[in-house]
C-alpha positions as CSV (number, residue, x, y, z in Angstrom):
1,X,0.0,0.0,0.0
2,X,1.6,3.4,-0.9
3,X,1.9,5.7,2.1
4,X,1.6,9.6,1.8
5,X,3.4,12.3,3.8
6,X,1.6,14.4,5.6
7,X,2.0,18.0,6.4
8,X,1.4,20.4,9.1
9,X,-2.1,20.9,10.0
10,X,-4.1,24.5,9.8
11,X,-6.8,24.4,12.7
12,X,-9.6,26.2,11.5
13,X,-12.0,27.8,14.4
14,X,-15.3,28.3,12.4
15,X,-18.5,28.9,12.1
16,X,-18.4,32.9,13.2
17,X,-19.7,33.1,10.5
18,X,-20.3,30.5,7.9
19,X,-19.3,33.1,5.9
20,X,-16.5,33.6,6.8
21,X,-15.6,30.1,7.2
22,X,-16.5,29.4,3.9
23,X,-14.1,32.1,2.4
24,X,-11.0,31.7,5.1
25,X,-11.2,27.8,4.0
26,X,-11.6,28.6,0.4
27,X,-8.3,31.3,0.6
28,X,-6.8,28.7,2.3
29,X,-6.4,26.2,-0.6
30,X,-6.1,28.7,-3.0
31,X,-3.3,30.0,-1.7
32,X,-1.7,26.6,-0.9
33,X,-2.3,25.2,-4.1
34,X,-0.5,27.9,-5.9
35,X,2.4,27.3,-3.8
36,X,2.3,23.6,-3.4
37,X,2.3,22.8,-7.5
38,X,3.7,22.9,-10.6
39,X,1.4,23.4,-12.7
40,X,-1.9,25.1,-11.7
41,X,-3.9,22.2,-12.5
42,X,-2.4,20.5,-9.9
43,X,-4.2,18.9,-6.8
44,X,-2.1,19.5,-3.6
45,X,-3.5,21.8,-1.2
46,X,-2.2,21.9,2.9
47,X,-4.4,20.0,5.3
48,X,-7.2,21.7,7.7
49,X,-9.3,20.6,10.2
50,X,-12.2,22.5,11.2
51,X,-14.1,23.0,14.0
52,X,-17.6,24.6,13.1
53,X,-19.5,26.2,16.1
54,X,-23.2,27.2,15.9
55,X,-23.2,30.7,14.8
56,X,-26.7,31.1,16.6
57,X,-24.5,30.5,19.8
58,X,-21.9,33.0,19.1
59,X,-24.4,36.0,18.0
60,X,-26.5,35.7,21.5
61,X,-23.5,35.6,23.6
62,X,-22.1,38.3,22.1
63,X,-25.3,40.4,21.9
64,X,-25.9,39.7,25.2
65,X,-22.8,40.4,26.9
66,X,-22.0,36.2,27.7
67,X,-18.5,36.0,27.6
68,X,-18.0,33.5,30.3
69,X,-20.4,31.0,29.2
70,X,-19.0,32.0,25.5
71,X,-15.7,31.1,26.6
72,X,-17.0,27.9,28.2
73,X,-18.0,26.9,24.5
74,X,-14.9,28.2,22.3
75,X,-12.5,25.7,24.8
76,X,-14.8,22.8,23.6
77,X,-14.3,23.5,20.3
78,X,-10.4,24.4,20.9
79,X,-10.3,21.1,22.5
80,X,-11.7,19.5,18.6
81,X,-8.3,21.2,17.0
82,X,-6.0,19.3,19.2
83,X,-4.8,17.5,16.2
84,X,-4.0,20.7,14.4
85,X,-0.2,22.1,14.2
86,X,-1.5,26.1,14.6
87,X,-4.9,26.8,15.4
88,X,-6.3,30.4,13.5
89,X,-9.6,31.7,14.2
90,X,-11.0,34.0,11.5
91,X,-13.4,36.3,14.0
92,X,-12.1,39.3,15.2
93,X,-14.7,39.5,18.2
94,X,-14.3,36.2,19.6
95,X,-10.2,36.9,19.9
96,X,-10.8,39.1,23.0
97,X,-11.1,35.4,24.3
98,X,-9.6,32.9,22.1
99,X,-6.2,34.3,22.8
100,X,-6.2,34.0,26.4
101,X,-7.7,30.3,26.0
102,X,-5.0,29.3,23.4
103,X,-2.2,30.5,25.6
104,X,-2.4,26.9,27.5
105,X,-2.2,24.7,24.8
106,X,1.0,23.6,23.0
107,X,-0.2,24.8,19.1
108,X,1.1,27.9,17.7
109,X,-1.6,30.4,18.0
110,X,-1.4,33.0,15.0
111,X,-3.3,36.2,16.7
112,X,-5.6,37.6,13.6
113,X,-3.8,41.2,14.3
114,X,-0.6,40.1,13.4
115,X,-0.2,40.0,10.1
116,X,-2.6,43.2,9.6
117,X,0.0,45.5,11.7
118,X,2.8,43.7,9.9
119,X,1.5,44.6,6.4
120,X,0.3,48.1,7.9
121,X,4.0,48.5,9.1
122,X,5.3,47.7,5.5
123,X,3.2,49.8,3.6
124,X,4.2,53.1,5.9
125,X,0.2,53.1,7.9
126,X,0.3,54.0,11.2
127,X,-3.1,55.4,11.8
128,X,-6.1,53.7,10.3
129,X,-9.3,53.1,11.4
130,X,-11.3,49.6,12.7
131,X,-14.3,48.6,11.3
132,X,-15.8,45.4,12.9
133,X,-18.4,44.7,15.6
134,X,-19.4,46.6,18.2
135,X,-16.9,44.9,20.7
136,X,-14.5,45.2,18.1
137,X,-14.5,48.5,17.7
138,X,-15.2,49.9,21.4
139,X,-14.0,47.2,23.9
140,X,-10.4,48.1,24.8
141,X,-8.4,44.4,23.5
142,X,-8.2,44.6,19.9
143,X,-7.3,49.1,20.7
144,X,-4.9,47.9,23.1
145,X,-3.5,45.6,21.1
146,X,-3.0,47.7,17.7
147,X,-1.9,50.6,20.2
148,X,0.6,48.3,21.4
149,X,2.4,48.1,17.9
150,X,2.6,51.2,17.9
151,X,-0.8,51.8,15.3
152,X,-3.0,54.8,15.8
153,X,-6.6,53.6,15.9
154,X,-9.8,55.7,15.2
155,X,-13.3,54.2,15.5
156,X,-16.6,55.5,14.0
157,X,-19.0,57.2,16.2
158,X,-21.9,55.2,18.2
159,X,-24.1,56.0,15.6
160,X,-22.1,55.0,13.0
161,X,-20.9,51.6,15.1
162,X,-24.6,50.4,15.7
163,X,-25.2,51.1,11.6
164,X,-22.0,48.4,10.9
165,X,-22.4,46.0,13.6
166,X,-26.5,45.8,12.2
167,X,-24.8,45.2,8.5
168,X,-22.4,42.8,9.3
169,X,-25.0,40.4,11.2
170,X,-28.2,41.3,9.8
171,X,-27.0,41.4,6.0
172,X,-23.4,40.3,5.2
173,X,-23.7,37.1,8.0
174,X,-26.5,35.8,5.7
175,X,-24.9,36.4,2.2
176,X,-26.6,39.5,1.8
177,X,-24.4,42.7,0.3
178,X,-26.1,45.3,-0.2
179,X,-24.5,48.6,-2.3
180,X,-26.5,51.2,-0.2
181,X,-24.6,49.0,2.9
182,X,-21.4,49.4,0.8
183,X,-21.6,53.1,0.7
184,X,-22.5,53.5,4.4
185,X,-19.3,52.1,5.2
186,X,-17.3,54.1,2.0
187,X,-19.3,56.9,3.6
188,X,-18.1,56.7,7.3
189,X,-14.7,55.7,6.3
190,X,-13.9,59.1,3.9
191,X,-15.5,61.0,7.1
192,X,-13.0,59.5,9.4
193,X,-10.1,60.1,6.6
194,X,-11.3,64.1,6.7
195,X,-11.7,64.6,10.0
196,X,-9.5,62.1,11.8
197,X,-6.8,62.0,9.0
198,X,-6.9,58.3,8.9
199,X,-3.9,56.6,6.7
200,X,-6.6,53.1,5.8
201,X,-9.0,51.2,7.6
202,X,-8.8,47.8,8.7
203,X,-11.2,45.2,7.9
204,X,-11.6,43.8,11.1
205,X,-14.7,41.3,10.6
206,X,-13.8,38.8,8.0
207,X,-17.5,39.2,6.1
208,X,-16.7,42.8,5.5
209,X,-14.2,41.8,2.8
210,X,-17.4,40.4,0.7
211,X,-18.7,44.2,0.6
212,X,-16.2,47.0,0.2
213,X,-13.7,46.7,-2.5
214,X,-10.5,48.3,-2.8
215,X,-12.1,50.5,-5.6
216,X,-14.6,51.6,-3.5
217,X,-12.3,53.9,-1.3
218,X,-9.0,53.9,-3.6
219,X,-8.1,56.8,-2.1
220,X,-7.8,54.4,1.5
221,X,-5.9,51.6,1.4
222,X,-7.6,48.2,2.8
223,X,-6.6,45.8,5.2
224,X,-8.2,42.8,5.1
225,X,-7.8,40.7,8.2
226,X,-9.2,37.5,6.9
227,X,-6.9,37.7,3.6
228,X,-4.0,38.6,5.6
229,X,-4.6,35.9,8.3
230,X,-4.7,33.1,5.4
231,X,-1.7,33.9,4.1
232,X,0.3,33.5,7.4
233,X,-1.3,30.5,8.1
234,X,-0.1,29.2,4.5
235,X,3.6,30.3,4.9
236,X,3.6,28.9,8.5
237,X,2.9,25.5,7.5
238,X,4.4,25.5,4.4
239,X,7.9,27.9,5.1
C-alpha cells in the first residue's frame, strides 16, 4: 500500500460566520495550491481541520454580553483542534477570548492582528481606522492591542458603530451585500479620513471583505484581516 506524507495541519475555528468560514477555507487552498504545485492544475493543497461552532451560539452571547459561558463553548471547540499544528480563528470578536484560552495549549496560536500590523508597518500606515463589531470597535483588547504596535486607531461614532455591527450580522452574515450598505461604510470611512486624518482602515470582521472593495475607497488603502490571516497561516505551514 503506498503511504503519503503528511504535512502540518491549519486548525480552523469556524462557524463565526459561515461566511466567513466558507471564504477563510476557500483562501486557504487557494493560496496553498498555488504554492504547493507545478502546474496550476495540480491537486495539492495543505491539510485543515475545522471545528464549526453554531453561529446562533456566538451572536446571542455576544449580543448579550456572555463572555463567560462563551468562553466555556470556544474551549470545547479548541479542545476539537487538538490534532491541528497552529490553530487560527477568523473572528475578530471572539479573539478578545480565544487568545487568552489558546495561551495553555502547545499549538502555535497566530493572533488575527498580526499579520494586519505587519502589512500596515510595510506599507508606511500607522493610523487607520477599525471597522468590525461593536466589541471590536469599542471594547479596549483589539485598541490595546493595535496601540501596542505602535498603530493609531480611530473608531466610528456610536451611531455610525450600531449602523455596521447591524450590517455585518443582519445582511453580510447571511450572504446579503447590499451597495446602499457598501456606501454606508465608504461613507463613514472618507469621514474618518477628513476629520481624523486616517492613513486606511482595517477590515476587522472577516464578512466585510465580501462588501467593500478596494475600488470603493481607492483613495484608502484596505486591510483585510481574513486575507491577511490566510496567508500567514499558509507560509507557517508551508515555510
Amino acid at each position: 500500500m503506498q503511504r503519503y506524507d503528511t504535512s502540518p495541519t491549519i486548525g480552523i475555528l469556524g462557524g463565526a460566520s459561515n461566511v466567513a468560514t466558507g471564504q477563510m477555507y476557500a483562501r486557504i487552498n487557494e493560496l496553498s495550491q498555488a504554492r504547493l504545485n507545478k502546474s496550476p492544475t495540480g491537486h495539492h493543497i495543505v491539510q485543515t481541520l475545522i471545528s464549526g461552532m453554531d453561529f446562533g451560539v456566538i451572536e446571542h452571547a455576544v449580543r448579550h454580553d456572555n463572555w463567560d459561558a462563551l468562553s466555556d463553548y470556544l474551549d470545547i471547540h479548541l479542545d476539537r483542534l487538538k490534532a491541528a499544528d497552529i490553530v487560527i480563528c477568523g473572528s475578530n470578536t471572539l479573539h478578545q477570548r480565544v487568545a487568552s484560552l489558546m495561551e495553555t495549549r502547545p499549538q502555535t496560536f497566530l493572533h488575527i492582528a498580526d499579520p494586519t500590523i505587519h502589512a500596515m508597518k510595510r506599507a508606511g500606515v500607522s493610523h487607520a481606522a477599525l471597522f468590525g463589531t461593536k466589541p471590536v470597535m469599542s471594547a479596549a483588547y483589539m485598541l490595546d492591542y493595535y496601540g501596542a504596535a505602535g498603530i493609531k486607531i480611530s473608531v466610528p461614532t456610536e451611531t455610525e458603530q450600531t449602523d455596521i455591527d447591524r450590517i455585518i450580522f443582519d445582511e453580510l452574515c447571511s450572504f446579503n451585500f447590499r451597495p446602499e450598505s457598501r456606501q454606508r461604510y465608504v461613507e463613514i470611512a472618507r469621514r474618518l479620513s477628513h476629520e481624523n486624518g486616517i492613513q486606511g482602515v482595517i477590515l476587522g470582521c472577516t464578512e466585510i471583505e465580501g462588501l467593500v472593495k478596494p475600488d470603493d475607497i481607492p483613495e484608502l488603502p484596505l486591510f483585510d484581516t481574513m486575507d491577511l490571516l490566510c496567508k500567514a497561516a499558509v507560509s507557517q505551514v508551508l515555510g
